[in-house]
N, C-alpha and C positions, 0 to 999 in steps of 0.2 A: 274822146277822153285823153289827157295825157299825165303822163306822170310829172310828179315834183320833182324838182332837182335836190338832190339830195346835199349839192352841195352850194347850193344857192345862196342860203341868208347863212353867212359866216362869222356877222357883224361882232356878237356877242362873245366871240372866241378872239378879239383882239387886244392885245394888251393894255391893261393902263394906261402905263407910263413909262418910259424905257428904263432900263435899268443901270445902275451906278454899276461900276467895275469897285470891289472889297480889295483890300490893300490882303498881300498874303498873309505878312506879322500879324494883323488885328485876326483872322480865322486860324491862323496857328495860336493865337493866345487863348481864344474863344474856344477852342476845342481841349489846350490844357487847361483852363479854368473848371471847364465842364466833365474832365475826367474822361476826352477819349483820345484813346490810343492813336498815334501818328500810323500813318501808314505807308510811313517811306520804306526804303528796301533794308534789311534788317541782314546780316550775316547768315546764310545758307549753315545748316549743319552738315557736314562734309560726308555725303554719302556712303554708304557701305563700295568696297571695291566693286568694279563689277566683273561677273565673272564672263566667261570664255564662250561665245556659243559653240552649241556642239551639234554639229552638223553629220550626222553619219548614214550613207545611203545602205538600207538595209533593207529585207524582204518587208518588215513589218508595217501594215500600213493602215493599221488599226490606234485610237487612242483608247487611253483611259482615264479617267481623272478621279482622282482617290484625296480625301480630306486627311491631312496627316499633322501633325506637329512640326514647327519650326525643326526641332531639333532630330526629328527623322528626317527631315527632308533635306537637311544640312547634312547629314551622315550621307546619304543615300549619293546626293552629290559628291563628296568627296571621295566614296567607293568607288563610284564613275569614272572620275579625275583618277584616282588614283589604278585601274585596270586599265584606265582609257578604250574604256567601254562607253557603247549607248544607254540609255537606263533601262530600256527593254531590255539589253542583256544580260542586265545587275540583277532587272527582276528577275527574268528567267533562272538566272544563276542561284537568286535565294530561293525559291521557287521548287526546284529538283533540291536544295537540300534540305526544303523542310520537308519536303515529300517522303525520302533519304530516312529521314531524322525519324519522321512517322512511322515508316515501315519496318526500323531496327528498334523502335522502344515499343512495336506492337506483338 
């Protein structure tokens, strides 16, 4: 017994007829006529700055990843920046004064 070639009779997979080369003008008009968007390179919107990695070897070597709002997490970084702190020790820092805060309003 032997097997068929799988790639044997190929015949029916060959082209018609070779193909014209389209002029680019006529499929740039063809495609404004029909209402699609070009898709040439278009002006970049100019990124937000980027900021500074921060790199700081500390004992912590645990993560956590917490869902927050843009605009805590923008705050959060600038407290960083601005102690020149890690953000472990921002957390930690709010961390003991809400503890702080708990235990003199309790």
């Amino acid at each position: 017994m032997s097997r068929a070639n799988p790639f044997g009779d190929l015949d029916d997979f060959a082209p018609e007829s070779p193909s014209r080369p389209v002029a680019a003008e006529a499929i740039d008009q063809l495609a404004q006529a029909s209402g699609f968007p070009s898709r040439k390179a278009q002006a970049a919107p100019s990124p937000a700055p980027a900021r500074q990695p921060r790199r700081h070897t500390t004992g912590r070597n645990r993560q956590i990843n917490i869902k927050a709002t843009e605009e805590t997490i923008t705050a959060l970084y600038a407290i960083a920046d601005d102690m020149g702190l890690p953000l472990g020790a921002v957390l930690e820092q709010a961390l003991a004064a809400l503890a702080e805060k708990q235990k003199s309003g309790a």
